[in-house]
N, C-alpha and C positions, 0 to 999 in steps of 0.2 A: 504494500500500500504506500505510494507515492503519499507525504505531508508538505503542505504549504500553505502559507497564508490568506490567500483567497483563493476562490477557481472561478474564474470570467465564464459564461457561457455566451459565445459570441466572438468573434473574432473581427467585425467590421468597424465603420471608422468609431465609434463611439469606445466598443470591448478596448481597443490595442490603445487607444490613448489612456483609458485607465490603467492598463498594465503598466503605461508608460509613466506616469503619472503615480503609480505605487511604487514603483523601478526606483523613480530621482528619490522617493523618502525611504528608502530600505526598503521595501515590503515585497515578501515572493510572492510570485502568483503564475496560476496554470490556464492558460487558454485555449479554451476545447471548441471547435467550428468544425459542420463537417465541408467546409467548402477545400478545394486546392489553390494554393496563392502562389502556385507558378502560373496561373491563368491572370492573375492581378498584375503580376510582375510583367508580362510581355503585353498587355491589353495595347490597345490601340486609340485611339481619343474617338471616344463616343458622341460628344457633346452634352456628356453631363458634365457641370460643375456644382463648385457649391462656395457661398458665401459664406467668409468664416470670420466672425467680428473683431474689433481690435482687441479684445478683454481676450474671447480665446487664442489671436495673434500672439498676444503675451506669453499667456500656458506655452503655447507649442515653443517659445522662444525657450520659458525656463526649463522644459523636462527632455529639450533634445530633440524634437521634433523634428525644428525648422532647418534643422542641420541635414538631414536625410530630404530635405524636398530638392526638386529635381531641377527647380525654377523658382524663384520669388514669387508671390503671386500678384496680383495686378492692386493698385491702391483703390479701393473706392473715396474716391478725394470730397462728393460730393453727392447727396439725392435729393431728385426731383419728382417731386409729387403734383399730379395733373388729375383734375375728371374730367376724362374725355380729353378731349384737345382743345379747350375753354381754357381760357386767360384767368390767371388768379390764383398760380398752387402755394402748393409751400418748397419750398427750398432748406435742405439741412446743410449747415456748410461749416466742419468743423475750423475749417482754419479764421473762423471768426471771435474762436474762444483761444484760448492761454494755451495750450500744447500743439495745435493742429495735427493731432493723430488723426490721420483717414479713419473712418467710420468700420472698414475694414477688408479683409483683400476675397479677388478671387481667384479660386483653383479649381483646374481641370479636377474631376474624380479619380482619377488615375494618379494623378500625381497626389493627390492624398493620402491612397492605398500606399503607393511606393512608400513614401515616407513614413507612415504609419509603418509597416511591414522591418521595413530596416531597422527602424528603431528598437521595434520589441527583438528582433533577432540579434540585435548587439546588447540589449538589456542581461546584466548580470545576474536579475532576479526573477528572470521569465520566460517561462517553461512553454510552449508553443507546441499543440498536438493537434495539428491539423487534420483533415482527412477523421475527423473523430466526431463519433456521435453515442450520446449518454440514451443508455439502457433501462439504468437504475438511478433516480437519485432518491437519498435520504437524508432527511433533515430531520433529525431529535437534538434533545436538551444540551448536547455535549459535542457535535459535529455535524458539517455537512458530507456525505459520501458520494463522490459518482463513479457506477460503474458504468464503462465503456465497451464499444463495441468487441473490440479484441481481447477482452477480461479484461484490461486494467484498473486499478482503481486510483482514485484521488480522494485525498481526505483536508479538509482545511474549516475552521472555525467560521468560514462565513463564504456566502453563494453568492454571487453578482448573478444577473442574470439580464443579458444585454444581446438577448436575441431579434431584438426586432419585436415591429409590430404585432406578430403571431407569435409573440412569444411563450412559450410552454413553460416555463420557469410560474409565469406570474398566473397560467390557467390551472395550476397543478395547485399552488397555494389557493386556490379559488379566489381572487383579489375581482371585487366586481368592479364594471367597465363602467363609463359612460359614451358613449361614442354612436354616431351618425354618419352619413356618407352624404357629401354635396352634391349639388347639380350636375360637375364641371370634373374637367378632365384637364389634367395641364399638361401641355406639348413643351417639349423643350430642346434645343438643338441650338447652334451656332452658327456665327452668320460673320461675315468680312462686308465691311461698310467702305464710303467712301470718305467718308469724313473723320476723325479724329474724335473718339467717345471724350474724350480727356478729362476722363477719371471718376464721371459721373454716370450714376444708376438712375434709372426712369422708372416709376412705377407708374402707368396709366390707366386707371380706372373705366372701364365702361358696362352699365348695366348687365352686358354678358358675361363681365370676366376682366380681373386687370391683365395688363401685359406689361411685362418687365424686360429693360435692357440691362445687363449687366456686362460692367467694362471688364474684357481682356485684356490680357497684352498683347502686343501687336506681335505678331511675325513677321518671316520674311517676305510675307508678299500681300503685309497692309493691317490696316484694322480691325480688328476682332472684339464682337460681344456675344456673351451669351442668351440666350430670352427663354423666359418664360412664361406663358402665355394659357393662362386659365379662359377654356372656352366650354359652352353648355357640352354634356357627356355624349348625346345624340351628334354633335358637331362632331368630335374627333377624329373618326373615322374618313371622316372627308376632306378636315385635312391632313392626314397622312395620307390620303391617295393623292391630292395634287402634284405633281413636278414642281422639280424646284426651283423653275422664273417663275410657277404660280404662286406658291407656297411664299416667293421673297415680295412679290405686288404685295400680298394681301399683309404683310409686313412690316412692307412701305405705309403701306396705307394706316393700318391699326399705329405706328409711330409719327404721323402727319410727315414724312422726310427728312426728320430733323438729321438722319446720317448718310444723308443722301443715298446712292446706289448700294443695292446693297444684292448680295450672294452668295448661297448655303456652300457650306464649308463641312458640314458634317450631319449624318443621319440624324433623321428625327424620331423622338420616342413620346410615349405618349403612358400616365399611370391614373388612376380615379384620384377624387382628393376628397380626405376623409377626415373625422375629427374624433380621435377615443384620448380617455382621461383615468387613469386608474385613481380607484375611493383611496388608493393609499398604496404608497412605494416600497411597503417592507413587509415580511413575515417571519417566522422564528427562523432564523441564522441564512436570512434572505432578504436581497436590497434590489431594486431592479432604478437602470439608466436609460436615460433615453428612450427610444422608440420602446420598448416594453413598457415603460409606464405614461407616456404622453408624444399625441402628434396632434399636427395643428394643419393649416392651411398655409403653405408658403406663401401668404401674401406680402410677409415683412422681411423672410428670411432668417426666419428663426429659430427654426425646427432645431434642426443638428445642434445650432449652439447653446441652445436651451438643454439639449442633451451634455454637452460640453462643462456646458457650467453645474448639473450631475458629477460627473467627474469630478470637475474640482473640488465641490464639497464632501463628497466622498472619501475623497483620496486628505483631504487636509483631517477628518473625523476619523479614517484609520491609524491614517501616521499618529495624530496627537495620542488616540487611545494606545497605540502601542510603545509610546515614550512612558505610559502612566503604569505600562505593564497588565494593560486591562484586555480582558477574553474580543478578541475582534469581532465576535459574533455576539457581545453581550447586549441586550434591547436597546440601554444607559444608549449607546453606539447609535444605533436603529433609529433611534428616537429622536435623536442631537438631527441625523443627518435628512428623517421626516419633517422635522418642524422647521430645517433651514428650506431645504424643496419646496415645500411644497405651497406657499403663498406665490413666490415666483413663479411656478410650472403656472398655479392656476391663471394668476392676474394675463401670463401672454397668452393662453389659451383662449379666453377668455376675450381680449382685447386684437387679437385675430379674428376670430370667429364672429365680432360684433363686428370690423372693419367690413369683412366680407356680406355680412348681411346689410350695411348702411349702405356701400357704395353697390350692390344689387338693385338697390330700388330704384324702377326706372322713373325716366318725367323730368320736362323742364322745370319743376317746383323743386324735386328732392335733388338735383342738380346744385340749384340759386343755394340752396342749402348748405349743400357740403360744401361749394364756394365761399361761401360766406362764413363758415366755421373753420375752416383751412385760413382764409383771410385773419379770422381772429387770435389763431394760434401762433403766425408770421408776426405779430404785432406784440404779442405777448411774450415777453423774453423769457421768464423762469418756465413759461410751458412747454415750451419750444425748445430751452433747452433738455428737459428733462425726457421729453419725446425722441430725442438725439442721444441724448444717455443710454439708454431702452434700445435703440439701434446697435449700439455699440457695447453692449453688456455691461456699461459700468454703473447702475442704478443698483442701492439696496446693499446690502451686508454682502461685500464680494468677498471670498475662499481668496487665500496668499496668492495663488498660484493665477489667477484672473489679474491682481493688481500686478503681476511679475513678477515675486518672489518667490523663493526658495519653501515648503513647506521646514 
């Protein structure tokens, strides 16, 4: 029986930055996925990425991260907020405060994986069993155990469990859900423009569905952003049959040309968009991150690092309990790391899911509306700015490892 101090179940981008993230404070731990990540390793750019906020920029700086990325990722220097393509948004523009830290960068999915992947494989304290899928698990008063597919077992004081959305971990503790499924389906792929994004992410709201540009870094043959693009669920299908001078028109059009010419650069994918909430993150000598206990609606781009910042309070509640010499698995633990969660997970859950439904409502009235409260916010500085905090993870009681430091 293999012993260690945690056992992740999950090995994607949330599980390996915990590992990573227990690694920089001492802490062992076993990470069991049954995927194969020589398939991660050679991938090819999809046109997924992901928005990863400055607060989580910091983490990855302090636990080793950003040293395994394969590229810098792109600054978001600036966002612009639109309904429709009507005059009057809001504008977030850090360099108008004291630090000018970008809001924060993006990366291709591939290059996340890489650097995730490298990291925990150079980690001194983490055990990496790919290709493995849990048989058995047991959770009593004294340990968690998983037995694996090949008999092996693993034994450690406390379960993560960071499988994703379906995650088994959290159906097995019986942890009830709240969750619903939207109208709307989001497409998402890349595109080379003709103009210069420079640095700035667009969210534009329309009745049907916002659609977001988000800045790349350029290449060698021009300007890159990513989008994505929430459209009704019966739509999707039609556009992933268009070609792609159709697929870029209709583009143009949903962005009025503010990037002028623009053309597809990489395949387009398409997933439902959904909203589950778990009553609560822990069970006896079980803690669940990320997509296992909360998803939201990418309207703000907050998903993952909502799951991120998971991590870091997690990882800051292990290390301290284990300096105090206290059971990793012990409630005291559980409890610390529930009550830091769980007001955050809910308020952006929350404050997603009400965006999506406000800017839903069709009509030149509920328009004059958001206009005119978007107007108010621009005018209000402490709202405005705290709304910009919230983008960029640093709002609320933030874990060492969020402000930059060392746990």
């Amino acid at each position: 029986m293999e012993q260690t101090d945690v056992i992740i179940l999950g090995g994607g981008l949330v599980g390996l930055a915990l590992a990573a993230a227990l690694d920089s404070g001492g802490l062992r731990s076993v990470v069991i996925d049954p995927a194969d990540p020589a398939l991660r390793k050679d991938a090819s750019f999809d046109g997924r990425t992901t928005a990863i906020s400055s607060s989580t920029h910091r983490m990855f700086d302090v636990i080793g991260i950003s040293d395994h990325l394969p590229e810098p990722g792109s600054p978001i220097e600036k966002i612009q907020v639109a309904d429709g393509l009507q005059p009057g948004g809001l504008c977030f523009d850090p360099s108008e405060g004291e630090d000018g830290e970008p809001l924060g960068f993006m990366h291709e999915n591939r290059h996340l994986r890489a650097a995730l992947l490298a990291r925990a494989e150079a980690g001194a304290n983490i055990t990496l069993k790919w290709k493995s899928t849990p048989t058995k698990v047991v959770r009593d008063e004294f340990r968690a155990v998983v037995t694996l597919q090949d008999g092996s077992i693993v034994a450690a004081p406390l379960l993560v469990g960071a499988e994703g959305r379906n995650s088994p971990s959290r159906e097995a503790a019986g942890i009830r859900m709240a969750r619903w499924q939207y109208d709307h389906a989001a497409i998402v792929t890349t595109i080379r423009h003709e103009r210069s994004h420079e640095g700035v992410a667009w969210e534009i709201f329309y009745p049907s569905g916002p659609f977001a540009t988000l800045p790349m870094n350029d290449d060698a043959n021009g300007h890159r952003s990513a989008i994505v693009w929430s459209v009704p669920r019966e739509d999707a299908e039609g556009y992933l049959a268009l070609s792609d001078a159709e697929f870029a028109a209709e583009a143009v059009g949903a962005m009025g040309g503010f990037l002028g010419k623009v053309e597809m650069i990489a395949p387009r994918s398409s997933y439902p968009l959904g909203f589950h909430h778990a009553a609560r993150m822990t069970d006896r000598r079980l803690v669940l991150v990320g997509d296992a206990a909360h998803a939201m609606h990418p309207i703000a781009g907050q998903g993952v690092n909502v799951g991120y910042r998971d991590v870091a309070a997690l990882a800051q509640v292990l290390v301290e309990g284990a300096r105090l010499g206290m059971d990793l698995g012990d409630s005291q633990l559980a409890d610390r790391y529930q009550r830091w969660r769980s007001l955050d997970v809910m308020m952006v859950s929350m404050a997603t899911d009400g965006l999506t439904r406000l800017y839903g409502v069709p009509g030149k009235l509920a328009s004059k509306v958001r206009r005119f409260g978007m107007g108010m916010v621009e005018r209000i500085g402490p709202l405005k700015n705290r709304l910009m905090a919230e983008a960029r993870g640093t709002s609320g009681d933030l874990p060492l490892l969020l402000r930059g430091l060392p746990i």
